[in-house]
N, C-alpha and C positions, 0 to 999 in steps of 0.2 A: 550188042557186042560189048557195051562197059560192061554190063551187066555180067558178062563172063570174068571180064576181065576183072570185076574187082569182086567177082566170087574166086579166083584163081590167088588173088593176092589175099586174100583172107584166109581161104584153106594154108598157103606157105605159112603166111602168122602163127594161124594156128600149131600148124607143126613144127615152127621153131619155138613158141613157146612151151607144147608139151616137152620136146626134147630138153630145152634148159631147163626145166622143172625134174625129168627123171635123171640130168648128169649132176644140177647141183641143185646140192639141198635135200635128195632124199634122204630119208631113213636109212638105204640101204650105205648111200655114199658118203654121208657122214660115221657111218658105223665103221666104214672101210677104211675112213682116216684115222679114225680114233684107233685104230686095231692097228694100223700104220706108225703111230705115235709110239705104241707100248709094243710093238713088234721088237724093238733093239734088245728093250729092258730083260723081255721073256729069253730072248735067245743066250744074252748074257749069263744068265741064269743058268742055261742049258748049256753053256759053253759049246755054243754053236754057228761057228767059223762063217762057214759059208751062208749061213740062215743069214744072220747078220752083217753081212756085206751085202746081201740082199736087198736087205730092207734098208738101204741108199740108195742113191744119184750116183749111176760112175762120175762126177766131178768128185762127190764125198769120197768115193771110195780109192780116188787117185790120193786122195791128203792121206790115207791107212798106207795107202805105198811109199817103199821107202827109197824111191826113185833109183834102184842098183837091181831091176828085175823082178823084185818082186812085189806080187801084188796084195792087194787088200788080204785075202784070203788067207793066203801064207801068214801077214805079219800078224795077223788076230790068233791064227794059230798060233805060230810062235808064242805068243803072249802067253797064251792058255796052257802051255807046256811048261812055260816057267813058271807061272801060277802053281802046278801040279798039286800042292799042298793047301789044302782045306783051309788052312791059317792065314795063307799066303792071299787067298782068295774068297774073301766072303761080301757077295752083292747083299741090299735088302732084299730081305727074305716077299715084301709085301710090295713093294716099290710100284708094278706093273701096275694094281688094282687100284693104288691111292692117284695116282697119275691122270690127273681131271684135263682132257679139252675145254675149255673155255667157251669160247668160238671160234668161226671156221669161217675164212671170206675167202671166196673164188678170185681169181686171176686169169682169168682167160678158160678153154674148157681144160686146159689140162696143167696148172697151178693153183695152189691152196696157202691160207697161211694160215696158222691156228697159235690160239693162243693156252700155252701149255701150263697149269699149275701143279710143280709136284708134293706140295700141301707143306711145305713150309712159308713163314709169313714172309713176303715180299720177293719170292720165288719165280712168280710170274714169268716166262720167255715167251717168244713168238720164233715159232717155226715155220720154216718155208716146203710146200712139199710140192713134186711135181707128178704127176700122173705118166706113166715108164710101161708097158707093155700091158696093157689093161692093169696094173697093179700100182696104189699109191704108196711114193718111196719119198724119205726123208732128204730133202736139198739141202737148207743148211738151215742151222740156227741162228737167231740173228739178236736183235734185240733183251735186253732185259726189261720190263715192265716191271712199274714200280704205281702205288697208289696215283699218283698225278694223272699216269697213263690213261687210267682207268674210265676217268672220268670225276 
């Protein structure tokens, strides 16, 4: 009868450790953050309203609201209307690709927080993201790191 029993507790081990291994830390799920990170930047790019409320937290996307009904989606448009002119409105061109993950530490199975460099010196942030209908969304930005941080 142990003999079951602590073959029955082993097999569980087993399967919660593969499972933590395929939710964090894989290649596919660090891809999906990093894609998560530079999601804002590309859509910005595209001047793409609703992409870009997306790829937040409905908390982030209450702060885009301008608390008189309307929401995220509306006021990034709006934004994007007055922009209307090419002058008015120009992101970097390359911003999305230089935009390096650092690292990436878990918080439970569906919190992340990464550390963001967008290649200027001393640039450093740390992002908070939360995992939102199988898709990772940007929670908030938090911190600036600085060399000391680092190490």
């Amino acid at each position: 009868m142990r003999v079951v029993l602590w073959g029955i507790i082993a097999l569980v081990g087993l399967g919660l450790l593969l499972e933590s291994i395929g939710v964090h830390g894989s290649k596919d799920e660090r891809a999906a953050i990093r894609r998560a990170v530079r999601a804002p930047l590309a859509d910005l790019q595209r001047r793409d309203a609703r992409s870009l409320c997306d790829d937040f937290t409905p908390a982030v996307d209450a702060d885009f609201a301008d608390g008189h009904g309307s929401d995220c989606e509306s006021n990034v448009d709006y934004a994007f209307q007055m922009t209307k002119n090419e002058a008015a409105y120009a992101p970097p061109p390359e911003l999305p690709s230089r935009l390096q993950v650092t690292e990436i530490s878990w918080h439970g199975s569906h919190g992340a927080a990464v550390s963001v460099y967008p290649g200027k010196p001393d640039s450093m942030r740390q992002w908070k993201l939360a995992m939102l209908d199988h898709r990772w969304r940007i929670d908030r930005k938090s911190t600036r790191l600085n060399s000391s941080h680092l190490g």
